[in-house]
Phi, psi and omega in degrees: 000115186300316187248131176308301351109113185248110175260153203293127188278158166239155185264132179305164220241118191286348224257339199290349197243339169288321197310305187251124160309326207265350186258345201251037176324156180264033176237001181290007140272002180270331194305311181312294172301309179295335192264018156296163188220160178280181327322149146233181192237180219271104176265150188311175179274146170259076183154139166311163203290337204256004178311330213259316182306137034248033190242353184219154212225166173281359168304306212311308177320293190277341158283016194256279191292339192286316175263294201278347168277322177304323172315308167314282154348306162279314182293327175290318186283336169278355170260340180282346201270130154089036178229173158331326189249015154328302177285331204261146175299156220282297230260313153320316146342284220289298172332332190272330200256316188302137184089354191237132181315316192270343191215027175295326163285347149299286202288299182314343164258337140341291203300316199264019174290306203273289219279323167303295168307329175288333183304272185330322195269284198340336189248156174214155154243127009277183172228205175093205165088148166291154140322094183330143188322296193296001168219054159253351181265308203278301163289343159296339161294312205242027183238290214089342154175143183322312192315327175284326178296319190283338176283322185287296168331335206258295196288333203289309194299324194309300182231054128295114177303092192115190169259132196175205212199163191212142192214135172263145180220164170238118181217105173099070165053004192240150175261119180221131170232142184273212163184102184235162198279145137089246166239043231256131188207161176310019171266346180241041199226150172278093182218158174233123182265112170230046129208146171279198135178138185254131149236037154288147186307321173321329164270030199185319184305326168296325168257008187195030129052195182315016179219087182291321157022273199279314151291349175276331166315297151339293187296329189260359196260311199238029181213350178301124186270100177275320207291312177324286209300325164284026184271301139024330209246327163347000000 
């Protein structure tokens, strides 16, 4: 063991990374997180804890990312310190690790490590709204109309059994949506992910208890980042 101690990273102060737009993409955490190496730490939120209210509340907020992302984050650098996967970029982790057995606390803190920060880009305030043109279009192919695209999204979150993600993805050339269990996410599939939504209870239970309903309704009506998602498309 190289290190006794993996010490607990801290979370950036979301107002140091909001205050200026030329500093903020609204995509700077996953962005943040792939460009780390290990350890790694907590990437900022790209919006203040209270941006999200009333459809994400600033509790909800500061426990989801202050604690259960972080948890992740920390649960990654002590199964990863001092292995093979010290060196490989985040996303490569994850591919490398799916499915084996021999390496699920690894690939499970990875994956949702990875899947928190694209959570987090996904969302913007405000949000909702259309879709930029090239991938209003791209849904509309394969939909037949955003409304449509948002129902299928609205449900894949709904009755996913359990804890798990709902994905907007690009696959075979098509906007297409998914839904996977636990931490389980499209990198480790020929999928391109370009939007989340999380339904594990942690996101959602301090302000809607038992009725994920009404929050993925929140998320999809009035918080969805399309410009993130059509950056993707790319």
């Amino acid at each position: 063991m190289r290190s006794p101690h993996i010490q607990r990273s801290i979370c950036p102060e979301p107002g140091d990374f909001h205050s200026d737009v030329s500093l903020a993409p609204s995509w700077i955490s996953t962005a943040m997180l792939e460009n780390m190496r290990f350890p790694y730490e907590l990437p900022a939120l790209p919006y203040a804890l209270d941006e999200l209210s009333p459809f994400i509340s600033e509790n909800t907020l500061r426990f989801h990312h202050g604690r259960h992302h972080q948890a992740y984050i920390d649960a990654l650098n002590q199964a990863i310190d001092d292995t093979e996967f010290e060196a490989m970029p985040l996303r490569a982790l994850i591919r490398a690790t799916a499915a084996k057995t021999g390496h699920a606390a690894v690939f499970n803190n990875a994956a949702q490590a990875w899947n928190h920060a694209f959570y987090w880009d996904s969302l913007r305030p405000p949000g909702g709204g259309e879709p930029p043109p090239v991938l209003r279009q791209m849904i509309e192919a394969s939909f037949g109309s955003v409304a449509a695209c948002k129902e299928a999204l609205t449900d894949a979150a709904v009755t996913q059994f359990g804890t798990g993600w709902a994905w907007l993805v690009l696959e075979d050339g098509r906007i297409r949506v998914m839904k996977t269990g636990e931490a389980d996410n499209p990198l480790t599939r020929a999928a391109i992910p370009l939007l989340a939504i999380d339904v594990w209870e942690h996101a959602y239970y301090l302000d809607y208890q038992n009725r994920r309903k009404d929050h993925v309704a929140g998320v999809v009506d009035h918080l969805l980042n399309w410009d993130f998602a059509a950056s993707h498309l790319a």
